[in-house]
VEXDREN-631086 format. One record per residue (C-alpha): x, y, z; residue in three letters; residue number from 0. Coordinates in steps of 0.1 Angstrom, whole numbers, plus 5000, padded with zeros to 4 digits. Layout:
# residues N
R/c1/c2/c3/residu/num
R/X/Y/Z/Ala/NUM
...
***
This chain:
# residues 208
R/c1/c2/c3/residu/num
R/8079/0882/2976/Unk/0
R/8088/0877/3013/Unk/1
R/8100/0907/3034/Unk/2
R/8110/0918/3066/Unk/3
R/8111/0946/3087/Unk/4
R/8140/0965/3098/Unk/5
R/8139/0995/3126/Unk/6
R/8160/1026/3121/Unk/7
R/8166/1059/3139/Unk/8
R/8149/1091/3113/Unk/9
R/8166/1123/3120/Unk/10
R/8137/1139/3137/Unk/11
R/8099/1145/3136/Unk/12
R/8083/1160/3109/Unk/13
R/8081/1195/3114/Unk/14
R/8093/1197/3146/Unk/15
R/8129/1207/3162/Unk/16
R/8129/1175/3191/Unk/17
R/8156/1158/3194/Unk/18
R/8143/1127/3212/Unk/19
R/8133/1099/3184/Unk/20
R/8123/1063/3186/Unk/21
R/8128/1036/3157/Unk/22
R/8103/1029/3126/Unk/23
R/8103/1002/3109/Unk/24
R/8109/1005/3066/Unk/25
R/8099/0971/3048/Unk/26
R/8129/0954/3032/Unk/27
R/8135/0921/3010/Unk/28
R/8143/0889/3025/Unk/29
R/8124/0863/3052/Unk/30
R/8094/0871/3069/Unk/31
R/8059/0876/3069/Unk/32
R/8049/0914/3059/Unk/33
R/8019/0904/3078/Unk/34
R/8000/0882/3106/Unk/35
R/8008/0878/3143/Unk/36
R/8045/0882/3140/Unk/37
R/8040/0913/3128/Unk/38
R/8015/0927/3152/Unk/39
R/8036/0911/3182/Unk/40
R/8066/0928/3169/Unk/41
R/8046/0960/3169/Unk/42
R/8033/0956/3203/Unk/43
R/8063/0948/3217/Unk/44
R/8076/0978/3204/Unk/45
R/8046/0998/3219/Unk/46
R/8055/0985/3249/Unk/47
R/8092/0993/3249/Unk/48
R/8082/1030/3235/Unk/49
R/8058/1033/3264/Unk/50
R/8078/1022/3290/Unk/51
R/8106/1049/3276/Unk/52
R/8082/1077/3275/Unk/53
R/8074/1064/3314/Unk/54
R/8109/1066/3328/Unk/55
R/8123/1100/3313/Unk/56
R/8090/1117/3327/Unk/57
R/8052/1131/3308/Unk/58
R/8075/1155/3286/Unk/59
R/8096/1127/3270/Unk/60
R/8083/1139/3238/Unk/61
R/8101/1171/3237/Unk/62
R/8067/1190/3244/Unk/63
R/8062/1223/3265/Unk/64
R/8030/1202/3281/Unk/65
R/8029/1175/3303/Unk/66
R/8002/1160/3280/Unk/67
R/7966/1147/3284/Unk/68
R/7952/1120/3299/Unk/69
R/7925/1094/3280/Unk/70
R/7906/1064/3291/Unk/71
R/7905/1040/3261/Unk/72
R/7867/1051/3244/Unk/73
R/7881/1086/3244/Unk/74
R/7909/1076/3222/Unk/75
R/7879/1071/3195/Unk/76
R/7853/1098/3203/Unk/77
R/7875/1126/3202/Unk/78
R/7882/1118/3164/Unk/79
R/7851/1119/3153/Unk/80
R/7839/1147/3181/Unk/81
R/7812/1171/3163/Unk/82
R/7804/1196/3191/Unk/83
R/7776/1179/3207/Unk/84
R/7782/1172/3248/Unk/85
R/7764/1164/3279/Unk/86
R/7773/1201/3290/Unk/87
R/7786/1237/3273/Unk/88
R/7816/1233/3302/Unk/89
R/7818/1196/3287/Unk/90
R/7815/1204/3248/Unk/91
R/7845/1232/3256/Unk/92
R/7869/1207/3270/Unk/93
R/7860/1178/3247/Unk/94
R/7867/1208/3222/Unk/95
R/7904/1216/3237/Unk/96
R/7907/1179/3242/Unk/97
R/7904/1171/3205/Unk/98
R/7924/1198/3193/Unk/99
R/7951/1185/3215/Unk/100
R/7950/1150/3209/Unk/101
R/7958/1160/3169/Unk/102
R/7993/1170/3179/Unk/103
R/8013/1138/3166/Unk/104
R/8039/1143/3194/Unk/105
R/8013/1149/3221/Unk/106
R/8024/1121/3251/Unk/107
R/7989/1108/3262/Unk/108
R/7981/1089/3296/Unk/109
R/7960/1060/3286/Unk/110
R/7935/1055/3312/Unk/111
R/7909/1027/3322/Unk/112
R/7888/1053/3343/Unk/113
R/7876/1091/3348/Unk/114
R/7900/1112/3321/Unk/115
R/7906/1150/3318/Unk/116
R/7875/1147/3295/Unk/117
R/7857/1135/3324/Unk/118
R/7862/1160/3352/Unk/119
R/7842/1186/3332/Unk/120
R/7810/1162/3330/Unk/121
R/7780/1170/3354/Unk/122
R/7775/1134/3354/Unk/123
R/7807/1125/3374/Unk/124
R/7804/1116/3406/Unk/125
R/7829/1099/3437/Unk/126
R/7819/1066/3420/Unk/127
R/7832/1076/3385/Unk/128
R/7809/1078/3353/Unk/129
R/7770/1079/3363/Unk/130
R/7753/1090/3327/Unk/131
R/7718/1082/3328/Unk/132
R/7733/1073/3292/Unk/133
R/7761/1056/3292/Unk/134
R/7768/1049/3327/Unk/135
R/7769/1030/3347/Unk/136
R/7811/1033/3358/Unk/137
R/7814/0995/3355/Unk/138
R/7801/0996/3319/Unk/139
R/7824/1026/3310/Unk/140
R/7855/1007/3324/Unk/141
R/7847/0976/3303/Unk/142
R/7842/0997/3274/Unk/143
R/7876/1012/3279/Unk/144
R/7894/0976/3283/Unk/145
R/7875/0967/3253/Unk/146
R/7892/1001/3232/Unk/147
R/7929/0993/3247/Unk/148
R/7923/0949/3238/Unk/149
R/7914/0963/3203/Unk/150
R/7940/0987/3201/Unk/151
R/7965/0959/3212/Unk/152
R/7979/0983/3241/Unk/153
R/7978/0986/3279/Unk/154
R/7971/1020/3303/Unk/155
R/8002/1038/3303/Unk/156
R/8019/1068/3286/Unk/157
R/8018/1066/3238/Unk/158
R/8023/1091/3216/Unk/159
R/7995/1101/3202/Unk/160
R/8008/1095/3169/Unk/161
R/8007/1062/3170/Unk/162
R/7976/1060/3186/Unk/163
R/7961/1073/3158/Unk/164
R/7982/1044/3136/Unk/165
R/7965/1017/3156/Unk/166
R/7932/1033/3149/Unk/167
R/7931/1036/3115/Unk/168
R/7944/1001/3111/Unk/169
R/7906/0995/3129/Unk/170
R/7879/0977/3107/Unk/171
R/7843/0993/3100/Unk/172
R/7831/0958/3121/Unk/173
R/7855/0961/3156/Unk/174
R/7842/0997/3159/Unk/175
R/7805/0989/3152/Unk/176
R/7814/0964/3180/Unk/177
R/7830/0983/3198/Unk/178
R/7807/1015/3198/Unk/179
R/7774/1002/3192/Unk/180
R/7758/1007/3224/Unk/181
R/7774/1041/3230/Unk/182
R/7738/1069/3229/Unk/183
R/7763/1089/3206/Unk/184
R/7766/1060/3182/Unk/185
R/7754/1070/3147/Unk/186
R/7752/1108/3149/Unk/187
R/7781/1114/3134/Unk/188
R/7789/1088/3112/Unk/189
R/7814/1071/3135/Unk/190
R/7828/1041/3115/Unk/191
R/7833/1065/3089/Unk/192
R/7845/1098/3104/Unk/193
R/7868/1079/3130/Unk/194
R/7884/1054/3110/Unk/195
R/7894/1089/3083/Unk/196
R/7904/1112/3109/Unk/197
R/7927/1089/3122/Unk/198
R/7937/1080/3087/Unk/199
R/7945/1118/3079/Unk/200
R/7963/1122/3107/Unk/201
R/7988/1095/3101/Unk/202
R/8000/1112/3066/Unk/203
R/8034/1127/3075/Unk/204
R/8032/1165/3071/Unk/205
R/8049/1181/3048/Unk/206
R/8069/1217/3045/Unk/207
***
């Protein structure tokens, strides 16, 4: 049977007092593809007017106390599968907060095509940006990241992390081998796996 997809306003985030909300969409009989590219243009295009919301009322649009964290696109993906290894103890500690962070669904995060809050505790940052004997050169990082964000179907700018994690669960075991298979952290952690659940768990409403 056809269907199509209608937005409405829910009464407020799970578990959470906020006030500010933005539309879903609930799957309904009639005309329409459920899925294909009028589906994921409708979706982007509703990214796009979500992020450019968030971006005009200000980094707390949200309703959080915080003014949120910024990401460049790889991060978006390491963080979820982040196991406590790290280029430094200073590094693994923020990578730590990072990912704690980025777990809150309502958490605004700055989407970034260059050095991140992840970044600026890395002893291999330099003026230039990234210079890991491992994964740098900044060039390579940067094309990573626009590689993430085409993937993803979004552009730099302000998301909830909520639906970040939507857009990364809906990822295949193939785009992230692509996507991650030069990376020297590739493989210790089981990344197609352990990425593609975390996200996966994380887009679960909560309940109670």
């Amino acid at each position: 049977m056809p269907y199509r997809f209608e937005s409405f306003w829910p009464r407020r985030w799970p578990r959470s007092g906020r006030s500010r909300v933005f539309p879903r969409q609930r799957i309904l009989p009639g005309k329409g593809p459920a899925r294909g590219p009028g589906m994921r243009a409708r979706r982007g295009t509703l990214l796009r007017e979500r992020a450019a919301r968030l971006s005009a009322d200000g980094p707390t649009a949200s309703g959080a106390d915080s003014p949120g964290i910024r990401l460049r696109g790889h991060h978006l993906l390491c963080l979820l599968s982040f196991s406590g290894d790290g280029y430094s103890p200073e590094f693994v500690e923020r990578f730590r907060s990072l990912a704690d962070s980025y777990r809150e669904p309502g958490l605004v995060v700055r989407v970034l095509a260059s050095p991140d809050d992840a970044c600026a505790a890395c002893p291999h940052l330099d003026a230039g940006g990234c210079a890991s004997p491992m994964d740098g050169p900044e060039a390579d990082v940067a094309a990573l990241d626009a590689a993430v964000l085409d993937a993803l179907g979004i552009a730099p700018g302000p998301h909830l992390a909520h639906d970040l994690h939507r857009l990364v669960a809906a990822l295949s075991e193939g785009t992230l081998h692509r996507l991650c298979r030069a990376c020297s952290w590739y493989g210790r952690t089981d990344c197609q796996r352990t990425v593609r659940e975390a996200a996966a768990r994380l887009t679960v409403p909560r309940t109670g």
